[in-house]
Structure formats: structure tokens, C-alpha cells
C-alpha positions in Angstrom: 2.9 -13.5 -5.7 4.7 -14.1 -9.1 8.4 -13.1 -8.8 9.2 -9.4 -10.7 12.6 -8.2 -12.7 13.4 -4.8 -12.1 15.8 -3.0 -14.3 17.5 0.7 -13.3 19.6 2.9 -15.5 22.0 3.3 -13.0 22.6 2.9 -9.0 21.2 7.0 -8.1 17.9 5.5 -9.8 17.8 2.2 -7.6 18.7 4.1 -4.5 15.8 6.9 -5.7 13.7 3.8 -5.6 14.4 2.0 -2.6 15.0 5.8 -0.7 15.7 4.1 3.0 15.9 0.7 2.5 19.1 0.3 0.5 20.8 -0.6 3.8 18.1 -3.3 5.2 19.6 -6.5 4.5 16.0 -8.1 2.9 15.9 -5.8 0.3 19.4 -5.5 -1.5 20.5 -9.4 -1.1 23.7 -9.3 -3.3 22.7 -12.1 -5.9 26.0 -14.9 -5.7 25.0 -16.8 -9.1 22.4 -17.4 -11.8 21.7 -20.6 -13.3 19.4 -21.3 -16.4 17.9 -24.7 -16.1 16.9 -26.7 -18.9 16.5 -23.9 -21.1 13.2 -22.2 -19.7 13.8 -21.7 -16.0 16.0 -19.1 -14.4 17.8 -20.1 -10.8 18.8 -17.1 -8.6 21.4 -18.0 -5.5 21.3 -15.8 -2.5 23.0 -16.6 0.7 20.4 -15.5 3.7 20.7 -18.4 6.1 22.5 -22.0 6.7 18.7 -23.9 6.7 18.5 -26.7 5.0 15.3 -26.2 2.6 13.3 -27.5 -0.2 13.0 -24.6 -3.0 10.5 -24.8 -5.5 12.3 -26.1 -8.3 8.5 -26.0 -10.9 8.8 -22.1 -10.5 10.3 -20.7 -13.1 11.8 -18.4 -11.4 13.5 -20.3 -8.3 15.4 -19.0 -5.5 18.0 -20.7 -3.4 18.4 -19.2 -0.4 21.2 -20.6 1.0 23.4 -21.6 -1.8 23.0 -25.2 -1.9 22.2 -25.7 -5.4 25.1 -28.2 -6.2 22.5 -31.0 -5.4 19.7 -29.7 -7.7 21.9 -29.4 -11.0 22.4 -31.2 -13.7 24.3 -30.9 -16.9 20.9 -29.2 -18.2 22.3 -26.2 -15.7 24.4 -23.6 -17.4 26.1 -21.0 -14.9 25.3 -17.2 -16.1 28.7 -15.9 -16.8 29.8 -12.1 -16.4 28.7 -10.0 -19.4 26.1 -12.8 -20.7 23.2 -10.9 -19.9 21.8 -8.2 -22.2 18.9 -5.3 -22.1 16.5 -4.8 -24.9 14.9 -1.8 -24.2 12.6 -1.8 -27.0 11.2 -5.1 -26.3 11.7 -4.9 -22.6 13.2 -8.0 -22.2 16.6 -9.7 -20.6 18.5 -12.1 -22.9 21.1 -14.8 -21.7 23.5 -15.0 -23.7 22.8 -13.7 -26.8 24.1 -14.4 -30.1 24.9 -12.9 -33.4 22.0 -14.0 -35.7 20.6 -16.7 -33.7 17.9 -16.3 -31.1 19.7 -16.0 -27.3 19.8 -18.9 -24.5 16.7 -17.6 -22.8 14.9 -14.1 -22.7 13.0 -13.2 -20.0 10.4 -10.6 -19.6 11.4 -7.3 -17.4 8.4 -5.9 -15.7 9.7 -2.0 -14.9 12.4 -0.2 -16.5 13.7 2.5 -14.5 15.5 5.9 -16.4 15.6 8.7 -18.5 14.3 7.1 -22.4 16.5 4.5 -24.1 19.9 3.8 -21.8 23.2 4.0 -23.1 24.4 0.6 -22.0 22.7 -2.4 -22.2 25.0 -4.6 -20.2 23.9 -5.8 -16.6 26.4 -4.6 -13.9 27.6 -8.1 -12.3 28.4 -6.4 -9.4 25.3 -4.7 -8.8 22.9 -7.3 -8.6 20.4 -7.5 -5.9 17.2 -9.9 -4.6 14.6 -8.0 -2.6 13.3 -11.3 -0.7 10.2 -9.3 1.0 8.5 -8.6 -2.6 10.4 -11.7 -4.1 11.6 -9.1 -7.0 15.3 -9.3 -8.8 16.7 -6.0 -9.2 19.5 -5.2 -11.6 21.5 -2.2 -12.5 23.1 -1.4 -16.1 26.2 -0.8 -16.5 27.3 3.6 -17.0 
């Protein structure tokens, strides 16, 4: 199963989603850090257990599960920094630090949108982002 980006509006629309299972610890794993690795993959770091494990670093979308991802990077690995991550809503895609008349770090494809026609922020709220492990999806909320 290929790993999924969901985007919400705001937190009553990922709560709406999730109805029950906001409060099961699988499903809303507070996302520590993001990482973009040499300039086409995305890292997401989670802390679920102390195992020592192997994550699949060819995925382009990889997930380290118990935050040891100072052995894996390199200077290629550029940490996601708070406000560095912007919605396009018309071409449904996530942009990593984007710049003024130049094309962004990395844009990434978001597979559902979730909310009432075109937001009115596009800024992902830092502290609102979760990793639901069981369907291996990212969720993040806009800032309102």
C-alpha cells in the first residue's frame, strides 16, 4: 500500500473524519520532524517504540518510527522548518519551501482535500500534524 497525504481545513473536519478514533494512539501519531532527502524523498519521524529497525530508505515516502534518523542523514537532508510548508489548492499539491519566482524545494502530490471550496489559509499547522500508521497515511491540518 503506497503511503497517502491527507489535507483538512481545519481540526472539526479531521475529527468529522476520524469520528472515534482521534484518541487511539495508531491513528493520530503526533509527527516529531520531516526531513527532505536528496531533493525527491520526504522522511517523516514518529516516535511509536524504542526497536531498533531498518526503514525503507528507497520509498519515497519513509517513515522512522522510532526517531533514530541521525544515522541515516547526510548533508543531502534538509530539516522541514515551521511555516515551510505550503497548500496549493488548485493544483492539489504540498510545496516545501517555496519561493518567490523560483520553483519550491520539493512539491508533493496530496491525495484528499478535506473542506468547504478553496481554504483561507494555506499554511500547515506545525502543531497539528499527525501519522495514521494502520493505513500508513500523513494527515495534516491548515492553519484558521
Amino acid at each position: 500500500m503506497a503511503s497517502a497525504i491527507y489535507v483538512y481545513e481545519n481540526e472539526e473536519e479531521f475529527k468529522n473524519f476520524y469520528k472515534g478514533y482521534t484518541e487511539d494512539s495508531f491513528k493520530t501519531l503526533k509527527i516529531i520532524d520531516m526531513y527532505i532527502h536528496d531533493k525527491d524523498r520526504l522522511w517523516v519521524v514518529t516516535n511509536t517504540n524504542d526497536e531498533k529497525e531498518r526503514p525503507m530508505l528507497q520509498k519515497s515516502l519513509c517513515h522512522f518510527r522510532n526517531g533514530n534518523i541521525d544515522e541515516y542523514k547526510t548533508e543531502n537532508t534538509i530539516l522541514v522548518l515551521f511555516e515551510k510548508i505550503k497548500f496549493d489548492f488548485k493544483k492539489s499539491k504540498l510545496k516545501f519551501f517555496p519561493r518567490f519566482l523560483r520553483s519550491p524545494k520539493l512539491t508533493w502530490k496530496v491525495d484528499r482535500y478535506f473542506g468547504d471550496g478553496k481554504p483561507k489559509c494555506n499554511t500547515i499547522d506545525y502543531n497539528h500534524r499527525y501519522y495514521d500508521f494502520e493505513t500508513d497515511r500523513i494527515n495534516l491540518i491548515l492553519k484558521s
